[in-house]
C-alpha positions in Angstrom: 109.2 91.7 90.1 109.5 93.0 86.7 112.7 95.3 85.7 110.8 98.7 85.8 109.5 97.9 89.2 113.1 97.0 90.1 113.9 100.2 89.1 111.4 102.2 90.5 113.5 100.9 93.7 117.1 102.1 92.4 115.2 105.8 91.7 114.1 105.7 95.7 118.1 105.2 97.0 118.8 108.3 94.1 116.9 110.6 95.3 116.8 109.4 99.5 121.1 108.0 99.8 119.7 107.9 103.1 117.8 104.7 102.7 120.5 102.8 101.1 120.8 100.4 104.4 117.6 99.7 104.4 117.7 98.4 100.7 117.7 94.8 101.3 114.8 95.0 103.6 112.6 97.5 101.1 113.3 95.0 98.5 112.4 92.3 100.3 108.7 94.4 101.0 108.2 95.5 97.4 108.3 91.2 96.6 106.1 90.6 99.3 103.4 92.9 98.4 103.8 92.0 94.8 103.6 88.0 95.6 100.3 88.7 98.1 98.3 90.7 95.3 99.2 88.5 92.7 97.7 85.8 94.8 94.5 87.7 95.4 95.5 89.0 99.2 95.4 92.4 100.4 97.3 94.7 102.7 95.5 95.9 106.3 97.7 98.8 107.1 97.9 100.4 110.9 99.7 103.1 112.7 99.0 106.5 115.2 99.3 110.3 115.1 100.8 110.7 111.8 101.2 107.4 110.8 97.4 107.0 110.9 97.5 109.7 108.1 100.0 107.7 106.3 98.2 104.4 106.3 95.0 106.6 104.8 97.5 107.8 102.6 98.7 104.5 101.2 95.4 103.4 100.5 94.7 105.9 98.7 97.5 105.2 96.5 96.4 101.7 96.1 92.8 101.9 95.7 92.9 104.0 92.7 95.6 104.9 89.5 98.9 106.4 91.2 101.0 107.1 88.0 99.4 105.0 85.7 95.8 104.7 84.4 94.3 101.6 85.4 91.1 100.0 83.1 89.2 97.1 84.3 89.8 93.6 82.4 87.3 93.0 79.6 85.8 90.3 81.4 84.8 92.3 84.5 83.7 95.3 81.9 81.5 92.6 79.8 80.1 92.0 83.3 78.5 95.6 84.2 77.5 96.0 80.9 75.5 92.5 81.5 74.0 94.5 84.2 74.3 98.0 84.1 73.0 98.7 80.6 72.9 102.4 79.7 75.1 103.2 82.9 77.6 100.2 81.7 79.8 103.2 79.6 80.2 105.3 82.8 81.0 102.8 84.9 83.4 100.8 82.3 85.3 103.8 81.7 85.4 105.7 85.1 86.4 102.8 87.4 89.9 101.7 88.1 92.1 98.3 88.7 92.7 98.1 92.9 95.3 96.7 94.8 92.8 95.7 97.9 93.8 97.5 100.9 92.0 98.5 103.8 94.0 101.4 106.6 92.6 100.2 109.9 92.7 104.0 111.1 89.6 104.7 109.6 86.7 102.8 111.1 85.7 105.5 113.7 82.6 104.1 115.2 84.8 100.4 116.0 87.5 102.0 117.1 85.6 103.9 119.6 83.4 101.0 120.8 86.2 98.8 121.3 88.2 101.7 123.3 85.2 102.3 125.9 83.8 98.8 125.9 86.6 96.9 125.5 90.2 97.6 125.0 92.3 101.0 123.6 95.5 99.3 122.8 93.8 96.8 121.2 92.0 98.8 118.3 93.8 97.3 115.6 94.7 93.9 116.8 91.0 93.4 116.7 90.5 94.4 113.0 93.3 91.9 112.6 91.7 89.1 114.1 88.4 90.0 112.2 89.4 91.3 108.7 92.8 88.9 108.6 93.7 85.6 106.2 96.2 83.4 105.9 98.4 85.0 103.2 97.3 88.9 103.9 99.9 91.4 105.0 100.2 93.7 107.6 101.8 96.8 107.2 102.6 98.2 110.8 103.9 101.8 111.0 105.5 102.9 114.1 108.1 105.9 114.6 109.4 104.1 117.5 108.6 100.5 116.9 107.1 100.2 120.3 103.3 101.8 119.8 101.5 99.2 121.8 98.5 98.7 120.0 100.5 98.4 116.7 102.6 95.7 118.2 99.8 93.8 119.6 98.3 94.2 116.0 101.1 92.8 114.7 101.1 89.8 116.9 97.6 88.7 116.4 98.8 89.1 112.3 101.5 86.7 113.3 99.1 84.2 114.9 96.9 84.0 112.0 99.4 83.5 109.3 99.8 87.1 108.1 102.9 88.5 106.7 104.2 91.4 108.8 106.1 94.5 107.7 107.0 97.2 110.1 107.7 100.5 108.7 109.9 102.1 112.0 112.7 104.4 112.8 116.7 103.2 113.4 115.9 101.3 116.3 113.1 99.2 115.1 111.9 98.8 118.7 109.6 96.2 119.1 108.3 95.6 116.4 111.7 94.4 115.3 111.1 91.3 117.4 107.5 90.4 115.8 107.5 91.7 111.9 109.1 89.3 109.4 110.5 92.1 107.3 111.6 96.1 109.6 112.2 98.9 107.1 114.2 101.0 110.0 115.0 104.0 108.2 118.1 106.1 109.8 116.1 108.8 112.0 115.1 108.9 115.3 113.2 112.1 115.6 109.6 111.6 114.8 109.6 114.3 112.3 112.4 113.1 110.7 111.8 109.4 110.4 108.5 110.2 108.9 109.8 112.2 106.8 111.4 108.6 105.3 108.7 107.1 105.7 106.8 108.9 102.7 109.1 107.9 99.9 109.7 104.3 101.0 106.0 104.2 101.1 105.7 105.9 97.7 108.4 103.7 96.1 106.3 100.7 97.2 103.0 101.7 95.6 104.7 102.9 92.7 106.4 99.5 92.2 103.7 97.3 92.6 101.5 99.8 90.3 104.2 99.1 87.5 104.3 95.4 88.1 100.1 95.1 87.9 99.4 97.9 86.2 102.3 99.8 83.5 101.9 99.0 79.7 103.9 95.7 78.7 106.0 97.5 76.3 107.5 99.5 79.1 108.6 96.4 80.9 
């Protein structure tokens, strides 16, 4: 990781003392991420409740310019011009660089088949098994660290060579056990550990975005 990203990092533990434990294992998360993009990977991303929201939320984040602007590569722009013609301009100018990631919250109609056909608490370990490679991440978010269907997720991630990240509260429950890296930040209400959750999640967006993304004299 470059120094900027580094520092979006020491910014995070300014403005959230709170988190300072957990600085070996954020670290650890932001090198991870950046090392699966930067070999063309991408980040499946599960949780319930309000950590549904916030794996819709990270997407978001990813998918699209977060603090910086993001313009395709020439090479991919000399592309849709190849095919586009007159709509080449639009498109060259109004799309943006991605980090690929996909929230597993948000594919209603699977989810629901799976629950009444199938399995409930196995919703995400599914998507796993389908939409998983060898090198991917999954980022599991829990409150507790014991939502079934995220650990089960997290297993089958395990099985098929996935790295694992658990974003959890202090006990990192058991997701602890299965996750090679636990961000446990120090709550244990639910309010209150998502609360944490939101700028560890920002500070990892916002590093990767400066290691892909920010303007090399900046670096």
């Amino acid at each position: 990781m470059n120094p900027r990203s580094q520092q979006v990092l020491e910014v995070l533990y300014e403005r959230h003392p709170a988190l300072l434990p957990c600085r070996p294992q954020i670290a650890l998360a932001a090198r991870t991420l950046c090392e699966m993009w930067a070999s063309g990977h991408k980040l499946l991303i599960c949780g319930n409740g309000g950590s549904a929201a916030d794996s819709l939320h990270i997407v978001a984040e990813l998918m699209k310019g977060f603090a910086y602007p993001r313009p395709i590569p020439a090479a991919e722009a000399a592309a849709i011009t190849a095919v586009a013609g007159a709509d080449a301009s639009y498109l060259n100018s109004q799309l943006q660089g991605t980090l690929p990631a996909i929230a597993l919250v948000s594919e209603v109609a699977l989810t629901t088949a799976f629950s009444n056909d199938v399995a409930a608490d196995l919703i995400f370990a599914q998507q796993v098994y389908g939409y998983g490679a060898p090198g991917d991440t999954l980022l599991a978010i829990s409150t507790s660290g014991n939502s079934r269907n995220v650990v089960y997720a997290t297993q089958v991630a395990r099985a098929k060579g996935l790295h694992t990240i658990a974003l959890t509260g202090a006990t990192g429950g058991k997701l602890a056990t299965f996750a090679d890296i636990t961000i446990p930040v120090p709550e244990t209400e639910v309010y209150k550990v998502q609360e944490l959750h939101l700028p560890v999640y920002h500070a990892l967006c916002l590093a990767a975005e400066e290691e892909f993304f920010g303007q090399p004299s900046q670096r």
